[in-house]
C-alpha positions, 0 to 999 in steps of 0.5 A: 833199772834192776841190772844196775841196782842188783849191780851195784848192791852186789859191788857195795855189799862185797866192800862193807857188809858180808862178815865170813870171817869165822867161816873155814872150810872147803865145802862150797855148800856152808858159803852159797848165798841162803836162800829163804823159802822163795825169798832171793834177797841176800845182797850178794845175789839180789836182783841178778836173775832181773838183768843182763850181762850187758846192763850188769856189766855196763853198770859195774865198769862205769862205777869209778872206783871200777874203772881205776882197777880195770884201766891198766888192763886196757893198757897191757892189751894195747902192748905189741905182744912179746909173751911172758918172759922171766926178765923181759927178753924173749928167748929165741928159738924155742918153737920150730915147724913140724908135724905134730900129728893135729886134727886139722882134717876134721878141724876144717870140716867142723869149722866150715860147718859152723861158717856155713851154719851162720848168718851174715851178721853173726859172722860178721861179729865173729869171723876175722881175716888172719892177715896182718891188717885185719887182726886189728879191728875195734873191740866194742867195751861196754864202758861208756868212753870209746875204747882204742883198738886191739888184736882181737884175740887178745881182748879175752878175759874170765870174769862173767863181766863183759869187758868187750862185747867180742864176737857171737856170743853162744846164749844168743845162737839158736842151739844147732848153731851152739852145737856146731861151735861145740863140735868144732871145740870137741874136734880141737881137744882130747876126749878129756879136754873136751869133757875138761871144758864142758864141765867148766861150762856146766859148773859156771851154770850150776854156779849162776843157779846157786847165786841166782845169776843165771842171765850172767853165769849160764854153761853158754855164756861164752863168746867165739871167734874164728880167725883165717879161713878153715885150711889144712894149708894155711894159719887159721884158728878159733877162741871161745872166752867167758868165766872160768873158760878161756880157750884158743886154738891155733892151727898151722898145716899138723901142728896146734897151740891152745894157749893162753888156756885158763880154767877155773871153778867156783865152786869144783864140783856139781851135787845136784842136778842134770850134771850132779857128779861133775868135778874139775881140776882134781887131777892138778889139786891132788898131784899138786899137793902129792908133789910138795908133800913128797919133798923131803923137807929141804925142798920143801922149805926152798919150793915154799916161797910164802908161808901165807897165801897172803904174807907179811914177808911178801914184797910190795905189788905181790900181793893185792887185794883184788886177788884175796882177803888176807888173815891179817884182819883177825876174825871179823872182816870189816872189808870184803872186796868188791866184785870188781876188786876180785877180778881185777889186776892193778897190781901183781898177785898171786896168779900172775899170767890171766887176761892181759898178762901176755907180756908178763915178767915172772922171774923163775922162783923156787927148786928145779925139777932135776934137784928132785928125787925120782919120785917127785920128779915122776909125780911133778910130770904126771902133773904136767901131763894133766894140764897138757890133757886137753891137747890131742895125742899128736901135740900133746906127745910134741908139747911134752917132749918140748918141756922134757928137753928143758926139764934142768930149767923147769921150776917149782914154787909154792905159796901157802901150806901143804897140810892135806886141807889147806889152801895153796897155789903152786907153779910150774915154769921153764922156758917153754910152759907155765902152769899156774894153780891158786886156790881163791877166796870166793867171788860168788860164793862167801868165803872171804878166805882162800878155800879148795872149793874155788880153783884158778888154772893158767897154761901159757907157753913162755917166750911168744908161744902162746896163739902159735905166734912163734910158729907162724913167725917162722911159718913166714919167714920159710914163705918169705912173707911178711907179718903185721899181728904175727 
């Protein structure tokens, strides 16, 4: 009975009652739910250090206004994969075969290590055959109605809800098995991907003890799984899923994917406690601002689609509600969204390629790099460089030559202003990458506005690259094989 009640205090507080609208600024401490002496009783966080993440999120997915938002998320899942595309039409011949240098030797090792570390039922949870039959197994989704099945892979999401209970999820493995997962990531990434990654866990940790939300938001509140047998021969690969980390790992003899790869905070930096010192995604605010800024102001003007994070110039659907509060309101907010209004996509947004979105049309918008001078240009690819960072050094030097060779169909847009404390959200798109960047409004915290303190990051690779289906596509065709899932 607590879940439900701090569940749904928390959706109907975020829909009428919280007033942050004279509240401005990037420092995420003036919007942390207060707390008074040992009292937690703000409705934002009341009650949520008494539930779970089955029974919080059973709750919120079954209330009716929640269900119409998150349907259509179902449906996208139940969509044959295509890939994101700019008009509907995959362009082929974009992804070959080759040797990028990828871990794979030791990526084997640390995978059968995390087999061999688990029971029988927890790799039954999380262990699926890579063969076209069994990529389709049944999802379990904590709505009370039977849900239709899906590829696996692709029921991934970031919200701290639990949308489908898919694979082990790390808070209920005893820590060596925890550590042995976390040994297979660190094996996967870069030094600085690895890092990247531990520090969205922490953060969602440190976010889950400013709100009072620890048995929802904690650093080992992520499911795993693991797909095809560990082979330096053979397909296989891995995702880990959960708020503000989604990561897949796709591996093929040298060569890897890690997209969709999306990477969040809320708030971006740690100031207290075992991680104090923590911040995430500075290296794509900093640059991203660096690279609008450094355009003269013709560009500018053509890279800036919208002036507003919500504009009024902005064409039906573009906008939503479950994305951000608008300014249109004037100051004092009357309706904040629901929790569930946040995390949802009923309709397009600024960000545009999250959970669910494998299919998306997002047409190309704003300048293209090879209209800029050289110094923008050379900051727009130190940019990519960050989001590239948590590949190995093998595929990362592959990934960015591949973008490199497409850099004249590389395009830059922007939304919002570029002073140096505004809110924005920019992307980067070319046949072969989209990196998106969006500063939210909180969802946890009480921001009702955009702020710096609370940042998105997508990385997808357009055209059917993402989880290396178009590498295993032509993997299978070289063998003469035949494909269901890829």
């Amino acid at each position: 009975m607590a879940g439900r009640t701090a569940s749904r205090a928390y959706l109907e507080h975020r829909v009428d009652e919280y007033d942050s609208g004279t509240i401005f600024g990037n420092d995420f401490r003036q919007y942390v739910p207060p707390k008074e002496g040992h009292r937690i009783d703000h409705p934002r966080i009341k009650g949520l250090d008494k539930t779970n993440v089955y029974d919080y999120s059973r709750d919120i997915l079954n209330i009716a206004k929640a269900k119409e938002l998150f349907a259509p998320w179902f449906t996208l899942a139940d969509e044959p994969f295509k890939g994101v595309t700019v008009d509907g039409h995959v362009v082929e011949g974009l992804y070959g075969l080759g040797d990028e240098g990828a871990p794979t030797d030791v990526m084997v090792v640390a995978a059968k290590a995390v087999l061999g570390g688990l029971s029988a039922e927890e790799k039954s949870k999380c262990f699926h055959d890579i063969d076209a039959s069994e990529w389709w197994v049944p999802s379990t989704s904590v709505y009370t109605e039977p849900q239709l099945t899906e590829t696996t892979r692709r029921r991934w999401s970031n919200p701290e809800i639990l949308f489908n209970d898919i694979g082990v999820r790390l808070e209920v493995l005893d820590q060596f098995k925890i550590d042995l997962i976390l040994k297979l990531l660190e094996a996967s990434l870069s030094p600085e991907g690895y890092e990247k990654a531990l520090g969205a866990m922490h953060t969602n940790h440190f976010l889950g003890e400013l709100c009072n939300a620890n048995p929802i938001m904690n650093r080992y509140s992520y499911h795993f799984n693991l797909f095809g047998q560990p082979s330096r021969h053979e397909p296989w690969g891995f995702q880990l899923f959960g708020h503000h980390l989604c990561i897949h790992i796709f591996v093929l003899e040298k060569q890897m994917c890690i997209t969709p790869l999306f990477i969040g905070a809320e708030p971006n930096a740690i100031d207290e406690g075992p991680w104090k010192g923590t911040t995430l995604l500075t290296a794509e605010t900093v640059l991203g601002l660096s690279l609008m800024q450094s355009l003269p102001a013709a560009l500018q003007t053509s890279a800036q689609i919208y002036r507003k994070m919500h504009d009024e110039a902005m064409p039906p659907g573009r906008w939503h509600p479950a994305d951000q509060v608008g300014t249109s309101q004037g100051p004092k907010l009357r309706h904040f969204p629901s929790h569930s209004d946040v995390v949802a996509s009923k309709t397009p947004q600024r960000q545009l390629a999250g959970a669910f979105r494998d299919n998306r049309v997002i047409p190309a918008e704003g300048i293209t790099a090879s209209s800029m001078p050289e110094r923008p240009q050379a900051i727009l690819l130190e940019l990519i460089k960050a989001y590239l960072s948590p590949l190995p050094a093998g595929p990362f030097a592959s990934r960015l030559a591949r973008i490199q060779q497409h850099w004249s169909s590389t395009y830059f847009s922007w939304i919002g202003g570029y002073g140096d404390s505004d809110p924005y959200y920019y992307r980067i798109q070319s046949p072969v990458i989209l990196l998106e960047f969006d500063h939210h409004a909180g969802v946890w915290l009480l921001n009702a506005e955009p702020a710096k303190c609370h940042t998105h990051t997508v990385v997808r690779e357009p055209n059917g690259g993402d989880y290396g289906r178009k590498v295993v596509d032509k993997w299978r065709e070289e063998k003469g094989l035949k494909g269901g899932m890829f």
